[in-house]
C-alpha positions as CSV (number, residue, x, y, z in Angstrom):
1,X,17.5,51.9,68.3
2,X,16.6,49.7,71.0
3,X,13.5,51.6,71.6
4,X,12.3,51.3,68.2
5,X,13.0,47.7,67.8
6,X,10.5,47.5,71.2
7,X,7.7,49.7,69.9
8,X,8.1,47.2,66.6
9,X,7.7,44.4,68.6
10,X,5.3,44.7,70.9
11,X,2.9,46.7,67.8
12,X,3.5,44.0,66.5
13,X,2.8,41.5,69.0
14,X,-0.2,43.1,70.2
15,X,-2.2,43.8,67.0
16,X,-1.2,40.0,65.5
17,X,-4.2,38.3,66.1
18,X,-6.5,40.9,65.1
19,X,-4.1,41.2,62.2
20,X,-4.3,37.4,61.1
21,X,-8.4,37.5,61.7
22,X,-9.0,40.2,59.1
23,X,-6.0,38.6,56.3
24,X,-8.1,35.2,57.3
25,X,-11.6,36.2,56.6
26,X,-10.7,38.5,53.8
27,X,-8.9,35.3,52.5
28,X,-11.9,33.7,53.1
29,X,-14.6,36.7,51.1
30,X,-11.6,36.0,48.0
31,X,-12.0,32.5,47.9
32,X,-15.9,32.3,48.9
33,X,-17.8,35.5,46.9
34,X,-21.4,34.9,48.0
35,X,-22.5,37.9,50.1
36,X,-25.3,37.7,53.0
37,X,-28.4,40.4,52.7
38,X,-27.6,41.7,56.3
39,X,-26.0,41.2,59.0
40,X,-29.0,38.9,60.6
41,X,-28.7,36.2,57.7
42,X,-25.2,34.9,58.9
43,X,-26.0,31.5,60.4
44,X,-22.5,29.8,59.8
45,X,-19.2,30.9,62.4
46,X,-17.5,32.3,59.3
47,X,-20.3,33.6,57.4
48,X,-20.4,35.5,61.5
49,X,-16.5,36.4,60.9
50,X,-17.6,37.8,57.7
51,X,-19.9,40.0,58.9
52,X,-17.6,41.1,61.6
53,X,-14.6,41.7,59.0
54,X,-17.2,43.8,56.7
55,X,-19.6,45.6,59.5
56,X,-17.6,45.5,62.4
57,X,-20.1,44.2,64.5
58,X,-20.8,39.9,65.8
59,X,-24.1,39.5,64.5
60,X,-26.7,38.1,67.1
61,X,-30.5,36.9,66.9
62,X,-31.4,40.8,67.9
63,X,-29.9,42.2,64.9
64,X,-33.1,42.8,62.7
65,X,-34.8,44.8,66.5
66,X,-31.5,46.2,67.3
67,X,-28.8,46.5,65.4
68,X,-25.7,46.7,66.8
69,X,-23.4,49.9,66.8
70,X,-19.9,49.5,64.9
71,X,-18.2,52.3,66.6
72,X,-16.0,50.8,69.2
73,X,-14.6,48.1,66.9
74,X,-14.2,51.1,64.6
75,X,-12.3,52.5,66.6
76,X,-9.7,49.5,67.5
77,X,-9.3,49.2,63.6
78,X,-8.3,52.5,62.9
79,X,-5.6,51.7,66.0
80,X,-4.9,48.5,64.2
81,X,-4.4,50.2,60.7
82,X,-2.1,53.0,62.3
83,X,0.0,50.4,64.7
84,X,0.3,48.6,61.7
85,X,1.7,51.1,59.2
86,X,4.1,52.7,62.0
87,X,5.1,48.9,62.8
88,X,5.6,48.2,59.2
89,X,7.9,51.5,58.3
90,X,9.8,50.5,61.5
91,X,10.5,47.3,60.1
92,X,11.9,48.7,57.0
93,X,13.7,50.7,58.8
94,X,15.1,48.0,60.9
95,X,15.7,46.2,58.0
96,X,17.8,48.8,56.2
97,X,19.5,49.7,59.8
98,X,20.4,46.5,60.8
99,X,21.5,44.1,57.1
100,X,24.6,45.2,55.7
101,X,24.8,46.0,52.0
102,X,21.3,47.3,51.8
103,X,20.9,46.3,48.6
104,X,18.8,42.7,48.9
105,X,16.6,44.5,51.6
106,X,15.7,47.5,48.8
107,X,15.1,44.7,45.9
108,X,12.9,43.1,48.3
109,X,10.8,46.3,49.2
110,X,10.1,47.3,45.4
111,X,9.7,43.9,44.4
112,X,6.9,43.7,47.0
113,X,6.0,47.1,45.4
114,X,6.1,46.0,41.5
115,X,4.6,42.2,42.0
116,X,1.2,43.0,42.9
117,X,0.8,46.2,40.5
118,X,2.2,43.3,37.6
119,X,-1.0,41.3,38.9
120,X,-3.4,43.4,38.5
121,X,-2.4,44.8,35.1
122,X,-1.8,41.6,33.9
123,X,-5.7,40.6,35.0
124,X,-7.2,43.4,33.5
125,X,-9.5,42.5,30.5
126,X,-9.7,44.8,27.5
């Protein structure tokens, strides 16, 4: 147990910031719709962070001549997106290991399940 509350953690920990940059800028596409041509036409820090959440690559004055490659950032999402899923299930886990009367902790889980299905069926036109 104490093992997995560590690999939680520091999963956790580590992949936070990267975490919080991509909920921030895709909060930021929600809210803000217009889309750039390429990758060369973001002149703004968060039109930049845009581009980085949707290309995976920091968009520099070279870009038209050279574009940059993606494939290392690539490859630290698809790190992110697993460390993230195990660091997620080992929080349910936790959750249901460590409250007693699991009961409040399941609620939670399908409610967090059933609210954002709700949403979207309740937005959908015709």
């Amino acid at each position: 147990m104490k093992l997995i509350r560590r690999l939680h953690l520091f999963l956790g920990v580590f992949f936070t910031p990267l975490l919080v940059f991509f909920v921030a800028t895709g909060w930021y596409q929600t809210i803000n719709p217009e889309r750039l041509k390429t990758a060369g036409d973001a002149e703004t820090l968060l039109q930049k962070f845009r581009v980085v959440h949707t290309d995976q690559v920091y968009p520099g004055d070279r870009e038209f001549s050279r574009p940059s490659s993606p494939k290392l950032f690539q490859g630290l999402i698809v790190a992110m997106s697993a460390a993230v899923l195990i660091s997620t299930a080992l929080g349910v886990f936790l959750a249901f290991k460590t409250v007693r009367g699991t009961g409040w902790v399941l609620f939670w889980l399908l409610a967090g399940l059933a609210v954002p299905v709700v949403l979207l069926w309740a937005g959908r036109r015709g």
